[in-house]
TITOR-423203 format. One record per residue (C-alpha): residue number from 1; x, y, z; residue in one letter. Coordinates in steps of 0.2 Angstrom, whole numbers, padded with zeros to 4 digits, m for minus. Example, Ala and Ser with C-alpha at 12.3 -4.5 7.8 and 13.67 -1.06 7.14 Angstrom:
<nodes>
@k: 1; c1: 0062; c2: m0022; c3: 0039; r: A;
@k: 2; c1: 0068; c2: m0005; c3: 0036; r: S;
</nodes>
This chain:
<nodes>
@k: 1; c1: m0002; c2: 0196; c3: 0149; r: X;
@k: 2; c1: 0014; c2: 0191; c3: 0151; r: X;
@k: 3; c1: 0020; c2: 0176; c3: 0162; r: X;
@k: 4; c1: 0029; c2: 0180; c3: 0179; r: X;
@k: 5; c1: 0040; c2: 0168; c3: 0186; r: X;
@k: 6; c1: 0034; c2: 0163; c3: 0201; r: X;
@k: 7; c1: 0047; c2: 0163; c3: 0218; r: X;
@k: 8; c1: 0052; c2: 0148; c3: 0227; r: X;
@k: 9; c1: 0041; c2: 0153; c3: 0240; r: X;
@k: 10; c1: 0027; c2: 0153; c3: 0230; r: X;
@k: 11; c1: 0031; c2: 0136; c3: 0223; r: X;
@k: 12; c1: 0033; c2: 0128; c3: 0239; r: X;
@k: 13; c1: 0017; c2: 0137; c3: 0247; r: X;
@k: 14; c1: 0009; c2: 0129; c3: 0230; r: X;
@k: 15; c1: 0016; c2: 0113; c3: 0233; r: X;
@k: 16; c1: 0012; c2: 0111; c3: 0251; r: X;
@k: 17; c1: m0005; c2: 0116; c3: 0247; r: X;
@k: 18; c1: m0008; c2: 0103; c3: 0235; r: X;
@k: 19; c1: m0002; c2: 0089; c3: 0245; r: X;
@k: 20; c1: m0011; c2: 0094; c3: 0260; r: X;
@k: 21; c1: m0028; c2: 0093; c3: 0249; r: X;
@k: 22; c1: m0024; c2: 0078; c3: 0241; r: X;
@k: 23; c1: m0016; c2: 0069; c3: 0255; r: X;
@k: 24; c1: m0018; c2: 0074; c3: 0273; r: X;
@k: 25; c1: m0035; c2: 0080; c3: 0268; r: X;
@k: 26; c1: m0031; c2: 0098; c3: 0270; r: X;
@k: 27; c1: m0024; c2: 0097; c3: 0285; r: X;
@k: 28; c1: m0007; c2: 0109; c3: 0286; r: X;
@k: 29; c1: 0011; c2: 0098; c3: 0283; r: X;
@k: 30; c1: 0020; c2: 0101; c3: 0299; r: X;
@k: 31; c1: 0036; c2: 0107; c3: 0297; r: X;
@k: 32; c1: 0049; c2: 0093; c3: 0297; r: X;
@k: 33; c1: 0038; c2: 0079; c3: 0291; r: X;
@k: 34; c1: 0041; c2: 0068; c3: 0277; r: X;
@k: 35; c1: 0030; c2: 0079; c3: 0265; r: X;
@k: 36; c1: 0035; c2: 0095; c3: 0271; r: X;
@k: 37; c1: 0052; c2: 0090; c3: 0267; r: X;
@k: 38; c1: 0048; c2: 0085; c3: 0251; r: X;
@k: 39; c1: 0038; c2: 0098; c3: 0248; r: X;
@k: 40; c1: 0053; c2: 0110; c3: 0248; r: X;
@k: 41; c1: 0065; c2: 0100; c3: 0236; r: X;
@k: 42; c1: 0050; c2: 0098; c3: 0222; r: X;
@k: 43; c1: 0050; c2: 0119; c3: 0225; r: X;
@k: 44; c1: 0068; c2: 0120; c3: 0223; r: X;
@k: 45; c1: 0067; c2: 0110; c3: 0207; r: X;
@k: 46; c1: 0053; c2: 0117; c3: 0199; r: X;
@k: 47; c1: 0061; c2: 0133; c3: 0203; r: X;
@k: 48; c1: 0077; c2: 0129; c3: 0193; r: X;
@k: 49; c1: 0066; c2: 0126; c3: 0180; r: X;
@k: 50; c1: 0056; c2: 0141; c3: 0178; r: X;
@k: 51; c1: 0073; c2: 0146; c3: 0179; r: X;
@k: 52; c1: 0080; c2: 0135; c3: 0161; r: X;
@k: 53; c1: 0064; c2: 0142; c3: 0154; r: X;
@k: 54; c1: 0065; c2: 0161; c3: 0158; r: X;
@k: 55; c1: 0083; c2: 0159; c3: 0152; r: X;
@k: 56; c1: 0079; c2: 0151; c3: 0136; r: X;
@k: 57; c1: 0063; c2: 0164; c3: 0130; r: X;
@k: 58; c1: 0077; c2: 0176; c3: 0130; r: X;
@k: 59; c1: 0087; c2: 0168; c3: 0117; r: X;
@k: 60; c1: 0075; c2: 0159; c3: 0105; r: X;
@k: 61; c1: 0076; c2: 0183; c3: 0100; r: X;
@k: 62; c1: 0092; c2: 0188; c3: 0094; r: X;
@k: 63; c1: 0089; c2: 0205; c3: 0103; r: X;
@k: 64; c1: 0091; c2: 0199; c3: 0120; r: X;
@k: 65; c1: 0101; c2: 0181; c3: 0116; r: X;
@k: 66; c1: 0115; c2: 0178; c3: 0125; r: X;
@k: 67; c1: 0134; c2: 0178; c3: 0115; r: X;
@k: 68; c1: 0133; c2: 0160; c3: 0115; r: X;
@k: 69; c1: 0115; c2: 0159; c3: 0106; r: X;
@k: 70; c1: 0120; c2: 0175; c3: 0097; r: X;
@k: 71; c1: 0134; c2: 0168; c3: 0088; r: X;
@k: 72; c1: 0122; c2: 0154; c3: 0081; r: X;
@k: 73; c1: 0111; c2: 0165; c3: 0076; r: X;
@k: 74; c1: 0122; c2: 0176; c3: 0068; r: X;
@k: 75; c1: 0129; c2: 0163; c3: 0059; r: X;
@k: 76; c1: 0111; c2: 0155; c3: 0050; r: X;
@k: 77; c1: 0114; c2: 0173; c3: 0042; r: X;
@k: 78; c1: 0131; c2: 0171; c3: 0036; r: X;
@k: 79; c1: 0138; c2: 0182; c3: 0049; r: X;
@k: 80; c1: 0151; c2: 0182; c3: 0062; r: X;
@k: 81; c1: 0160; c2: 0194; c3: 0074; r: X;
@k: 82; c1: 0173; c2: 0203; c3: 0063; r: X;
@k: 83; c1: 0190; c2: 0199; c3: 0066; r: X;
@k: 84; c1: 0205; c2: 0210; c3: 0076; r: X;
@k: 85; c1: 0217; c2: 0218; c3: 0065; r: X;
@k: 86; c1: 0236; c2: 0223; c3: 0066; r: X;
@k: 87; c1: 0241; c2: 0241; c3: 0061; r: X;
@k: 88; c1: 0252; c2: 0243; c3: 0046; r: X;
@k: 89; c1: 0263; c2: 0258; c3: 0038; r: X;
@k: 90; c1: 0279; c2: 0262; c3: 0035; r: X;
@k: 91; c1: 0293; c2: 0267; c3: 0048; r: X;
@k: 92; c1: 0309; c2: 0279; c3: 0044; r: X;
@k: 93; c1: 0325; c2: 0273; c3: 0052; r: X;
@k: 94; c1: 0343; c2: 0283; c3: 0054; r: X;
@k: 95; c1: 0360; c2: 0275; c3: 0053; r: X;
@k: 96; c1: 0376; c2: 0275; c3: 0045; r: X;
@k: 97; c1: 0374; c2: 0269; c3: 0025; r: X;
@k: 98; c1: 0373; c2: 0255; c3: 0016; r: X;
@k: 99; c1: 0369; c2: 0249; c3: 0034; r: X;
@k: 100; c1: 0354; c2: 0234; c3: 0032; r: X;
@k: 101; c1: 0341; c2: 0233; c3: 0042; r: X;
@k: 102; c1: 0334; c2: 0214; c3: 0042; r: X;
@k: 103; c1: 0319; c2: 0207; c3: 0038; r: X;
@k: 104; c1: 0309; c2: 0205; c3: 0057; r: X;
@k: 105; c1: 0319; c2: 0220; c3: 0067; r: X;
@k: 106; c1: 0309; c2: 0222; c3: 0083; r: X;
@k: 107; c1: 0304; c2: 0241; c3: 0089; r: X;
@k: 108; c1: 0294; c2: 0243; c3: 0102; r: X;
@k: 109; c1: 0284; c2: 0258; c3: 0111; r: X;
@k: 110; c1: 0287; c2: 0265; c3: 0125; r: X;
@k: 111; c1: 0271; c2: 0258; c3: 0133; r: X;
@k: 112; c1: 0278; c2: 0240; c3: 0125; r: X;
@k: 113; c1: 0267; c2: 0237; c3: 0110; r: X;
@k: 114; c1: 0281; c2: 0229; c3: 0097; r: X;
@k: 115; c1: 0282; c2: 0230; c3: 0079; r: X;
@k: 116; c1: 0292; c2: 0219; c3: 0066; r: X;
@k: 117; c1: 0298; c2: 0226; c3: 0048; r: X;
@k: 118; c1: 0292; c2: 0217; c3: 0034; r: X;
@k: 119; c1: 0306; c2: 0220; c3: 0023; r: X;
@k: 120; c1: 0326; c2: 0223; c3: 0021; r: X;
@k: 121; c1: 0329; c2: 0240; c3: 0024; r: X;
@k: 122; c1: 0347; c2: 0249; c3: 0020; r: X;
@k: 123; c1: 0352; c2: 0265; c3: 0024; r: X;
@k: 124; c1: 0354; c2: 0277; c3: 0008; r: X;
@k: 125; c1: 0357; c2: 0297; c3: 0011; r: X;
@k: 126; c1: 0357; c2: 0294; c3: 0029; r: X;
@k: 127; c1: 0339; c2: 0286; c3: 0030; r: X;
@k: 128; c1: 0328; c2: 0272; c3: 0026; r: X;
@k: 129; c1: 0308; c2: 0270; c3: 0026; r: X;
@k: 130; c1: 0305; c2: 0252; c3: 0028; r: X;
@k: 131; c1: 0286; c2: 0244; c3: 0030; r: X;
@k: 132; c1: 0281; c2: 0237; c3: 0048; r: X;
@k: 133; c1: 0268; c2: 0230; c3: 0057; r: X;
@k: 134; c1: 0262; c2: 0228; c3: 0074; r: X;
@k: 135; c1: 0265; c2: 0210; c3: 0082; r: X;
@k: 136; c1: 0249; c2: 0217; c3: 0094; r: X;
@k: 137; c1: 0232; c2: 0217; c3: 0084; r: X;
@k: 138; c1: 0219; c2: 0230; c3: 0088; r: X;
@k: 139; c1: 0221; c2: 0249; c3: 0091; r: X;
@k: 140; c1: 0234; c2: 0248; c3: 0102; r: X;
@k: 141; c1: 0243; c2: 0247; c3: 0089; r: X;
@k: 142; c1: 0238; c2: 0262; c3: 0078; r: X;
@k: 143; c1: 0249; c2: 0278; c3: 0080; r: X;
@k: 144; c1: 0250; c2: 0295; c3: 0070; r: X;
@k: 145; c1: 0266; c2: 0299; c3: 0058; r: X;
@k: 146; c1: 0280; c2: 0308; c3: 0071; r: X;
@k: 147; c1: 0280; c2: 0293; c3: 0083; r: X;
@k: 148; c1: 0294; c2: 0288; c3: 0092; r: X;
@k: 149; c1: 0298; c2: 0269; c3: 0091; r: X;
@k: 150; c1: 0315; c2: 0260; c3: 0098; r: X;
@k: 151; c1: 0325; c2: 0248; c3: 0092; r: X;
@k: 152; c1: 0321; c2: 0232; c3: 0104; r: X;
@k: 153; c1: 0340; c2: 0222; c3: 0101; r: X;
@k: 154; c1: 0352; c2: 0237; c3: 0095; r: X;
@k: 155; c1: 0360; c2: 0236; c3: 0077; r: X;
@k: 156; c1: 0376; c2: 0242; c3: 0074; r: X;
@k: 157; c1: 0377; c2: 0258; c3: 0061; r: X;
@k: 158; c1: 0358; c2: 0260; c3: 0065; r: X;
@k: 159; c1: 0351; c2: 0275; c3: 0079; r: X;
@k: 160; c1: 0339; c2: 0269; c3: 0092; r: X;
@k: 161; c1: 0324; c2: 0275; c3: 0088; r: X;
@k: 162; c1: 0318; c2: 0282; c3: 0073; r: X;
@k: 163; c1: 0300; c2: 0291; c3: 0068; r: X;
@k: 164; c1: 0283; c2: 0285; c3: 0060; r: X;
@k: 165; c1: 0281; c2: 0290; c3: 0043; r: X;
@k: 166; c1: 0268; c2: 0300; c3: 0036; r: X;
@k: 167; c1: 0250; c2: 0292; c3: 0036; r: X;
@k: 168; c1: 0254; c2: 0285; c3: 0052; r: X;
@k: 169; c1: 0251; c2: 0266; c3: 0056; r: X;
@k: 170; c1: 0234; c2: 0262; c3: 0054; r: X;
@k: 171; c1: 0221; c2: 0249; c3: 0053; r: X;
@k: 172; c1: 0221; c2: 0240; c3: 0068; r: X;
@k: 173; c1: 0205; c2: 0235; c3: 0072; r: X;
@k: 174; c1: 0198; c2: 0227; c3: 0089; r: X;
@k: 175; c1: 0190; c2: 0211; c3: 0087; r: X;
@k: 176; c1: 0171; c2: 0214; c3: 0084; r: X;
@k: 177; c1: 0161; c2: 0217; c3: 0100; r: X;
@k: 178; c1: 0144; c2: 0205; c3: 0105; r: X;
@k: 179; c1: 0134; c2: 0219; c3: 0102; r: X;
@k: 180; c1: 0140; c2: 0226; c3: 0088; r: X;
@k: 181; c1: 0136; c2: 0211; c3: 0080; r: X;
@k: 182; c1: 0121; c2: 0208; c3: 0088; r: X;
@k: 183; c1: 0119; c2: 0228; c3: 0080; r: X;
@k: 184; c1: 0122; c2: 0221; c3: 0064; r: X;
@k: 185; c1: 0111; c2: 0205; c3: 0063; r: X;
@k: 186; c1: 0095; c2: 0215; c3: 0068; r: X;
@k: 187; c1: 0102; c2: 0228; c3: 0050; r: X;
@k: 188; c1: 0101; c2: 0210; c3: 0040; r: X;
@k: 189; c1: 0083; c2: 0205; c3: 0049; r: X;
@k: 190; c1: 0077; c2: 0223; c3: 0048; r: X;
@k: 191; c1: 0084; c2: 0225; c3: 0030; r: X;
@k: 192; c1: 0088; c2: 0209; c3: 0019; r: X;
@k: 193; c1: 0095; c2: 0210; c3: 0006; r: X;
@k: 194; c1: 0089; c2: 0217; c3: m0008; r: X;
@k: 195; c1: 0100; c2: 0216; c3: m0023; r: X;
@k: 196; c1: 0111; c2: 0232; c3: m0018; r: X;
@k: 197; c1: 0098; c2: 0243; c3: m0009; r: X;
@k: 198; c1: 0104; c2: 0255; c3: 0002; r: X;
@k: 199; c1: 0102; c2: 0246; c3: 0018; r: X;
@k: 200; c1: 0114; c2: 0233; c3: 0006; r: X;
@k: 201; c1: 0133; c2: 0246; c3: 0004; r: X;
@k: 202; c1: 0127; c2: 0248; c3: 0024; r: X;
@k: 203; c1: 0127; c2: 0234; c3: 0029; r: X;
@k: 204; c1: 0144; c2: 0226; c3: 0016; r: X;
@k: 205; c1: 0152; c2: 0243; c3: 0023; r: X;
@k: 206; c1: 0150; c2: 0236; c3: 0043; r: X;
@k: 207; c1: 0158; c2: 0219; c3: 0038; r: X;
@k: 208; c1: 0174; c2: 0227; c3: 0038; r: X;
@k: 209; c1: 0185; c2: 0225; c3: 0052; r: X;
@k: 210; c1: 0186; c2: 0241; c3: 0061; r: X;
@k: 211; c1: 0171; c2: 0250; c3: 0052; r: X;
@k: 212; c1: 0157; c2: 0257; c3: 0065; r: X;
@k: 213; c1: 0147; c2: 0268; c3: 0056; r: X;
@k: 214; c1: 0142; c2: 0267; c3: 0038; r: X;
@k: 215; c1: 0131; c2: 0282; c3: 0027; r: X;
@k: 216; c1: 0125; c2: 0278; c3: 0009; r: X;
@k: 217; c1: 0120; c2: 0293; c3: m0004; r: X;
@k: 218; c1: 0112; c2: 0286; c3: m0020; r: X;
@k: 219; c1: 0120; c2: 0296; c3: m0036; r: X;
@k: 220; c1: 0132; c2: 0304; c3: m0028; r: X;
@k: 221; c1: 0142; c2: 0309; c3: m0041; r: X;
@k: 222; c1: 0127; c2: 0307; c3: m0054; r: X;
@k: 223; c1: 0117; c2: 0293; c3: m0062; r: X;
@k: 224; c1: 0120; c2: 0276; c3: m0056; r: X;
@k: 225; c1: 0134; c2: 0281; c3: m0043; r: X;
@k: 226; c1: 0132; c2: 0276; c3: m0025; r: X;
@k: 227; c1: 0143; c2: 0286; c3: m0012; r: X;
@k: 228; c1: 0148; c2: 0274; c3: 0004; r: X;
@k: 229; c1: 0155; c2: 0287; c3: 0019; r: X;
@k: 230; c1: 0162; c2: 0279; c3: 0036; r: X;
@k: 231; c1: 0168; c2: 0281; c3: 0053; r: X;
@k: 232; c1: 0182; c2: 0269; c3: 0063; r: X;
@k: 233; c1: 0175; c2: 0275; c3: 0083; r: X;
@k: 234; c1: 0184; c2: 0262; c3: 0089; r: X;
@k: 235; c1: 0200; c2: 0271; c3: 0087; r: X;
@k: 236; c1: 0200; c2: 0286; c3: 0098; r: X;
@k: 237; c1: 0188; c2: 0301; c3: 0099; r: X;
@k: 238; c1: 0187; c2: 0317; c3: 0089; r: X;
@k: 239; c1: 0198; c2: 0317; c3: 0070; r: X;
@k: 240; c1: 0205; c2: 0300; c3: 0075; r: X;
@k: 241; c1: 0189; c2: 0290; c3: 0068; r: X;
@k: 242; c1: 0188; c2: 0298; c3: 0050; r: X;
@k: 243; c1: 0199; c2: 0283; c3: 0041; r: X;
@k: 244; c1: 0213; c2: 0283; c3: 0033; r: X;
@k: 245; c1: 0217; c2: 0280; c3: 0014; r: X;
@k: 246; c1: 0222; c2: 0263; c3: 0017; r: X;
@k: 247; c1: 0205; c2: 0258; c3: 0027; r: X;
@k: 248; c1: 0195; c2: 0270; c3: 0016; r: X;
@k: 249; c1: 0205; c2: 0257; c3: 0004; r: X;
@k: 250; c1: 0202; c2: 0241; c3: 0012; r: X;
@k: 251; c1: 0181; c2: 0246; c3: 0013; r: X;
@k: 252; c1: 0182; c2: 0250; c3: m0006; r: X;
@k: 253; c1: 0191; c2: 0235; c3: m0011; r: X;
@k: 254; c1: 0178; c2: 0226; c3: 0000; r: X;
@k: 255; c1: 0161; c2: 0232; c3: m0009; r: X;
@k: 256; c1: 0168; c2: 0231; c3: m0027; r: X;
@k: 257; c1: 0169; c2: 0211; c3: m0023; r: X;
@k: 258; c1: 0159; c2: 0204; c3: m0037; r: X;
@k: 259; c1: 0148; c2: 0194; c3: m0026; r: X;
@k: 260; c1: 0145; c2: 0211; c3: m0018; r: X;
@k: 261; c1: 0139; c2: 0226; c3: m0027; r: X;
@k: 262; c1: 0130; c2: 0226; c3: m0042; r: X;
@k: 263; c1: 0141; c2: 0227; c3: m0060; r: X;
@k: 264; c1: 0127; c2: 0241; c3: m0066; r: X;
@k: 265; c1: 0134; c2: 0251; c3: m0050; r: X;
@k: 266; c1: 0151; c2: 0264; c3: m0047; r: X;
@k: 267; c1: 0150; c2: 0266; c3: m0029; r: X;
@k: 268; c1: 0164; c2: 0276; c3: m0021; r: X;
@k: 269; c1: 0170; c2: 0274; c3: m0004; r: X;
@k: 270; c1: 0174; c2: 0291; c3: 0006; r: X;
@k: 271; c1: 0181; c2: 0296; c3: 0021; r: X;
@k: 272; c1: 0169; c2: 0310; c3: 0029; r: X;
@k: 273; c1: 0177; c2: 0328; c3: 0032; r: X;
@k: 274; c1: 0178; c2: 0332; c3: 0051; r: X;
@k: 275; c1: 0168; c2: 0348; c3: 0058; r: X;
@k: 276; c1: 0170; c2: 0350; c3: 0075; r: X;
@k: 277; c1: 0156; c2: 0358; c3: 0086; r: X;
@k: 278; c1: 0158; c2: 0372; c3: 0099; r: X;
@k: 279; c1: 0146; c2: 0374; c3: 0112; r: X;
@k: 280; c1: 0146; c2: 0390; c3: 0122; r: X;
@k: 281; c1: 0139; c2: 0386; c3: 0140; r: X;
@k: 282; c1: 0134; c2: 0395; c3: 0157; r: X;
@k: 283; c1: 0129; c2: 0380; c3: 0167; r: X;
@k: 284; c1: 0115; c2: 0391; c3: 0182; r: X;
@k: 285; c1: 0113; c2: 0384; c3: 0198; r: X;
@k: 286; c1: 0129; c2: 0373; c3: 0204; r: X;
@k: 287; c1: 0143; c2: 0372; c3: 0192; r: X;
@k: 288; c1: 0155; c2: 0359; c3: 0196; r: X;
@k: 289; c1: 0167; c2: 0348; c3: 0187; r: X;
@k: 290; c1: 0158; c2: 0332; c3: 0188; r: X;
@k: 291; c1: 0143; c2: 0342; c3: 0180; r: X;
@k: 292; c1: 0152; c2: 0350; c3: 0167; r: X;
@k: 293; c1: 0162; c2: 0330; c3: 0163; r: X;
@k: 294; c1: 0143; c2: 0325; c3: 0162; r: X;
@k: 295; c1: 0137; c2: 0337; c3: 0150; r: X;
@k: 296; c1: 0151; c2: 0335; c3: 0139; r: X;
@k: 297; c1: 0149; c2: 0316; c3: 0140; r: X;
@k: 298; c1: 0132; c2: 0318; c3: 0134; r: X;
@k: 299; c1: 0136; c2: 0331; c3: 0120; r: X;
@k: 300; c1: 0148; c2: 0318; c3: 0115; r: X;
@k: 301; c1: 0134; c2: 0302; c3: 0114; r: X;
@k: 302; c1: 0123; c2: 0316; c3: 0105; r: X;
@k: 303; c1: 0136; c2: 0318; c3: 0092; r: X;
@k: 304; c1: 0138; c2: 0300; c3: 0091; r: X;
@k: 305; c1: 0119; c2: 0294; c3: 0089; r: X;
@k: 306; c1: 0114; c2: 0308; c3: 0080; r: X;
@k: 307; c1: 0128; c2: 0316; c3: 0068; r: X;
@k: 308; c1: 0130; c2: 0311; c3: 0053; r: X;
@k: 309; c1: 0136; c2: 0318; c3: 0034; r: X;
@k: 310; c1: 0121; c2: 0327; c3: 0027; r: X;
@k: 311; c1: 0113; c2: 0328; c3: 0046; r: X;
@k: 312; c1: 0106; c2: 0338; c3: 0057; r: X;
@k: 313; c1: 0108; c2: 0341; c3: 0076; r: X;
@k: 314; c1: 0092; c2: 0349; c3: 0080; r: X;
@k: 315; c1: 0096; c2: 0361; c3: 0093; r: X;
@k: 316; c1: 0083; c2: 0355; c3: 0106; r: X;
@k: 317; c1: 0091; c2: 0338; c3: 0107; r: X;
@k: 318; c1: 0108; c2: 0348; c3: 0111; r: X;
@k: 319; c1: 0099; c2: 0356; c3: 0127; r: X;
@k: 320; c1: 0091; c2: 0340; c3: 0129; r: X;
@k: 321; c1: 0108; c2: 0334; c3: 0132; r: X;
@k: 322; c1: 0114; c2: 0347; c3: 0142; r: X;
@k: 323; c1: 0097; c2: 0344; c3: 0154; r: X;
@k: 324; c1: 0101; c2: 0326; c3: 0155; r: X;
@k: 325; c1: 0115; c2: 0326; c3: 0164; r: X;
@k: 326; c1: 0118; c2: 0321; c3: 0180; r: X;
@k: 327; c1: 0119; c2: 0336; c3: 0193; r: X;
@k: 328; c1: 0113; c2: 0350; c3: 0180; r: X;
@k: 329; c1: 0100; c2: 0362; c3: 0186; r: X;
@k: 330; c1: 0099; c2: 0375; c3: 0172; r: X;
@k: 331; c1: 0110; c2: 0382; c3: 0160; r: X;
@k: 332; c1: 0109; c2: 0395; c3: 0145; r: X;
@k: 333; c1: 0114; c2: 0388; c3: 0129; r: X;
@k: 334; c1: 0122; c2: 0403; c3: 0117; r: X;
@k: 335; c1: 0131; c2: 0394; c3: 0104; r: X;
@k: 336; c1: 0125; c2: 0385; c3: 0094; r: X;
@k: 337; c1: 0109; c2: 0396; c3: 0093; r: X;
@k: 338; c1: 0101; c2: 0387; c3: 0079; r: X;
@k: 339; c1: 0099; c2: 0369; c3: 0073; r: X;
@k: 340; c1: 0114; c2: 0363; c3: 0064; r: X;
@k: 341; c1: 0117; c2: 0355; c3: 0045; r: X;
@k: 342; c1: 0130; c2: 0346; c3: 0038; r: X;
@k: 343; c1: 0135; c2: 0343; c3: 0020; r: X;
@k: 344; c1: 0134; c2: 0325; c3: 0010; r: X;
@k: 345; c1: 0151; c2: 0324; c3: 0015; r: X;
@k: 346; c1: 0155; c2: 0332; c3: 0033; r: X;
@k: 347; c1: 0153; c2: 0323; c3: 0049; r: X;
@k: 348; c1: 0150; c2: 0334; c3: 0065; r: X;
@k: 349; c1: 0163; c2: 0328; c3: 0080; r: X;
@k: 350; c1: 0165; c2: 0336; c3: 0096; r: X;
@k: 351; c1: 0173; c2: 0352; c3: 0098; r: X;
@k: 352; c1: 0177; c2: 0365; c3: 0111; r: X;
@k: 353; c1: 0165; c2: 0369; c3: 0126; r: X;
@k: 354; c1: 0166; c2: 0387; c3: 0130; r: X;
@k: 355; c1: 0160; c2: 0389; c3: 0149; r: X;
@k: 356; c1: 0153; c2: 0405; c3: 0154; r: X;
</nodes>
């Protein structure tokens, strides 16, 4: 049976009881005597208390601790929350030749999020691709290759704003939330290690600074191969959370650590291949925009919880979803018509919702 806290009513009722039987011989404390007063301050401290206590049973279990107690006990297994990261990749500038651009040239976005270069850059054949980085760490910082950045102090012989190259800037990573940690320590306590088990390249993969997801396929390119594929959620929605070839990179480097993986294994790290899923929808009964925002919210946390490389999305958790949200009544579900599998190597994302 599990212990209830008692209320600070209780406690002084309890209180005043006792002391009426042991002291006034059961006759009832009148209300502004010395024991009645005193009665109502012993409530008020046994009640903080109970209160220390009921705090405490929550954090002696790293499922319900608290960040502060969560940290420590993430730490007695060697883990910590991951660390923010700042977006890197290369940035093209357009000038006059032989025109330098310094080493620490500040651009900026439009929304303010600055960049420095990393290298001397000169004009050659009216251009020059230079490496940068964001001064900002996190995902603010990520942005796809055709980006506009500006020049924060002009330069002379050296235009204003120039373009992202191609791959984009890419692997900034907010630090690690509590409970994504908390996530990753019940993994280790559910799962120890186990000498490069599966649960193992899951669990190394998740380390990473920006890595949310993580899916493991023994022999995946024959005998003695291990196959690691991973998502970044983190850094938008839709395509935006399949990695790049740096982080894909970055993850790879990680596991082929010697203190990692094991020298008998070749493990290759993959990004997954986007499917998107369309969903053809007649919502019966009333059909508003807040109705249809909450289904597609919830076909979103399906895909989320549920979709993965080499999945299934059974088609009565896709109505299920639909039925869930807020405000729907009824509603006839045409496409898909069917459970849907994914390869080994696709990963379902959201699509188009048709309505009807």
């Amino acid at each position: 049976m599990p212990f209830e806290r008692p209320t600070l009513s209780e406690l002084e009722s309890r209180i005043r009881a006792d002391l009426a039987a042991r002291v006034t011989g059961s006759v009832a404390l009148l209300r502004r005597s010395v024991l009645g007063v005193q009665a109502k301050v012993f409530a008020g401290t046994a009640h903080l208390l109970f209160g220390f206590l009921n705090f405490m049973s929550k954090q002696v279990f790293p499922d319900t601790a608290e960040s502060e107690y969560l940290l420590r006990w993430a730490a007695l297994f060697g883990l910590s929350k991951t660390a923010a990261t700042f977006s890197q990749g290369n940035y093209t500038f357009t000038g006059t030749n032989g025109t330098t651009i310094p080493s620490g040239t500040e651009l900026q976005t439009d929304d303010g999020v600055e960049y420095t270069t990393d290298a001397l850059g000169t004009i050659s054949g009216g251009s020059a691709t230079v490496a940068i980085t964001a001064s900002t760490e996190g995902v603010i910082g990520n942005l796809d290759a055709g980006e506009t950045l500006t020049l924060v102090s002009p330069i002379s012989g050296i235009d204003s704003q120039g373009t992202v190259a191609a791959g984009g800037l890419a692997g900034g990573a907010d630090e690690e939330t509590i409970e994504a940690l908390r996530a990753r320590l019940l993994l280790r306590l559910q799962d120890p290690p186990h000498g490069g088990s599966a649960a193992d390249y899951e669990i190394w993969a998740l380390e990473v600074s920006g890595v949310t997801r993580a899916w493991v396929f023994e022999e995946w390119m024959g005998a003695g191969t291990v196959g690691v594929a991973f998502v970044r959620d983190n850094d938008g929605s839709g395509a935006a959370i399949i990695p790049s070839a740096g982080e894909v990179t970055t993850v790879q480097t990680y596991i082929d650590d010697p203190t990692r993986r094991p020298v008998t294994a070749d493990v290759t790290v993959f990004a997954p291949t986007a499917v998107e899923m369309d969903f053809t929808i007649e919502l019966t009964g009333d059909d508003t925009t807040a109705i249809r925002a909450a289904v597609e919210a919830n076909l979103e946390d399906l895909l989320l919880r549920e979709g993965e490389p080499g999945g299934t999305i059974l088609l009565s958790h896709i109505r299920e979803a639909i039925s869930t949200a807020a405000g729907e009544t009824d509603h006839d579900l045409t496409v898909p018509s069917a459970d849907v599998t994914h390869s080994a190597g696709e990963l379902p994302i959201m699509g188009t919702i048709t309505w009807v």
